[in-house]
C-alpha positions, 0 to 999 in steps of 0.5 A: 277733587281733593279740596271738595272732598275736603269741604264735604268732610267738613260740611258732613261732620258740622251738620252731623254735630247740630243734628246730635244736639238740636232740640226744640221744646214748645210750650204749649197753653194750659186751659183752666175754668174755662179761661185760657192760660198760657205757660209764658207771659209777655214780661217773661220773653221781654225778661233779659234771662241769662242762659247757662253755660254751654258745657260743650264749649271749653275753648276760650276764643269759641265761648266768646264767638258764642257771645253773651248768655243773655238773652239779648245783647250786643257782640262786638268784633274788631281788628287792626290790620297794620302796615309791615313791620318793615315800614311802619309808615306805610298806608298799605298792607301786603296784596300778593294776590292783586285781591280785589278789595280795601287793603289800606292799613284799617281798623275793621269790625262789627256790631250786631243786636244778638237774640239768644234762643238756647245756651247753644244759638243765637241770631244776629243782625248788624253791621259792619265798620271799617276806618282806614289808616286810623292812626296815620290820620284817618281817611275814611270811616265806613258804616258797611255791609248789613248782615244777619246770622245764625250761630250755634254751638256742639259737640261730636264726641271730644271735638267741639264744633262751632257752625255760623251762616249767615247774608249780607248786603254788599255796599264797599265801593271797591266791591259794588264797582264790581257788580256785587250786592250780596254775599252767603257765608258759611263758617265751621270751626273745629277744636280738639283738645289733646288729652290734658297736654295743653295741645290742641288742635283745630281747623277753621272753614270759610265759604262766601258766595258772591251774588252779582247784578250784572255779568262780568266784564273785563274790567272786573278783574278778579272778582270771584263767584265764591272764596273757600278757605281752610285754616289749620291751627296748633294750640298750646293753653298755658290756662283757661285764659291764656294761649300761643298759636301758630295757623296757616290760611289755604285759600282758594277762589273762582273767578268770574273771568273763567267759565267754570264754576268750579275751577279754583286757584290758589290764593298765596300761603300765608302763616300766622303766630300770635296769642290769645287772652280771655279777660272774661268770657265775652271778652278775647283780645288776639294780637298776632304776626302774619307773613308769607312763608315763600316771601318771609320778609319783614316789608310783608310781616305785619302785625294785628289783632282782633279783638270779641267782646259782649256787653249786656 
């Protein structure tokens, strides 16, 4: 009950923020002598305009997660997921849980087209990229995982919130085998600056809804209805550009081997610590650590980084 309460207050605030700040202008056509003129011409909506700044925004990871101000371009997303600090020869990252999923040592990412409707939204559409041990000699490169999304910036009161939903088609083998074709997503981040201390506090919440093609069998294993998970964070800005961080990552899953859908199960804690660097705007590199606390050792401590950027 708690966790649900939890996602509602979530839910509640994000959807209270968009409808604080949405607003649709339409442009309507002129008439003159008789010939109908219109306000916008062909050359104007193909014109690749640059919006202004979101002012609501300040966090640096958020404003490059908002993507380019141009009207069209493309966002680039990227992450390495490396072995153990312990034994960097490995092929394999930590699975405590067993999950279901591709959990060699990978270089993981995605590229979409980005049509940018206001300074604060914008629509997507893309696709995923996944190398597997790419610096051990790369075993496999996929081009997976179509999607489309919605994103769009605001603010309520001194949090800023930032709102993405988004549909994909699942093709990963690892999940296809399982039933699996398609997912929904919805993803809200909360950012509180704490007066001029440098402090910030935050919170991030995942939903992903998995759709099947069949019933479960079992030999599905842990494949899950839905994954919903909270990741609180603590912020110090040494600048408008630079950043240390500590978070933790609260998973919770339903699985399909259960009849009820809104039984849940802990995935096991993990923590991160790591750092952040805005070269530009449209361009924030992450490098972090990530252990489990209950088995803090460095042979399940890896090191990663992720990585935006937007051209055009």
């Amino acid at each position: 009950m708690t966790k649900g309460l939890l996602f509602a207050a979530v839910l509640g605030l994000s959807l209270a923020a968009n409808a604080q700040t949405s607003s649709t202008t339409l442009s309507t056509p002129s008439v003159e002598s008789g010939t109908q003129k219109t306000t916008t011409s062909v050359g104007d909506v193909l014109k690749n305009k640059k919006f202004e700044d979101d002012k609501d925004i300040t966090d640096s990871k958020l404003k490059a997660e908002s993507g380019s101000l141009s009207r069209y371009s493309l966002k680039f997303s990227l992450s390495y997921f490396g072995p153990p600090i312990g034994d960097l020869d490995s092929k394999l990252q930590p699975n405590p849980d067993g999950s279901i999923g591709v959990n060699q040592v990978s270089l993981s990412g995605s590229i979409s087209g980005r049509y940018r409707l206001d300074s604060k939204a914008a629509i997507s559409a893309g696709t995923g990229i996944n190398v597997l041990t790419p610096f051990q000699g790369a075993e496999r490169t996929d081009v997976k995982t179509p999607f489309i999304s919605y994103d769009r910036n605001a603010r309520l009161g001194d949090v800023q919130v930032r709102n993405s939903y988004g549909a994909s088609l699942t093709t990963v083998p690892n999940f296809r085998d399982v039933g699996q074709y398609s997912s929904l997503s919805y993803d809200n981040s909360l950012v509180y600056n704490i007066g001029s201390s440098g402090v910030a506090v935050g919170l991030d919440t995942g939903l992903s809804v998995f759709l099947y093609e069949r019933g479960y069998e079992p030999k599905d294993g842990k494949a899950s209805r839905y994954h919903l998970g909270f990741y609180p964070q603590v912020k110090y800005n040494f600048s408008d550009k630079l950043n240390v961080y500590t978070s933790v990552a609260m998973n919770f899953w339903n699985p399909r081997y259960r009849d009820g859908e809104m039984d849940l199960l802990n995935k096991t804690l993990s923590g991160r610590v790591g750092m952040g660097y805005a070269f530009s705007r449209d361009i924030y590199f992450a490098p972090y650590l990530n252990y489990y606390p209950k088995d803090a050792r460095t042979e399940s401590t890896t090191l990663s980084f992720s990585t935006i950027f937007s051209i055009l």
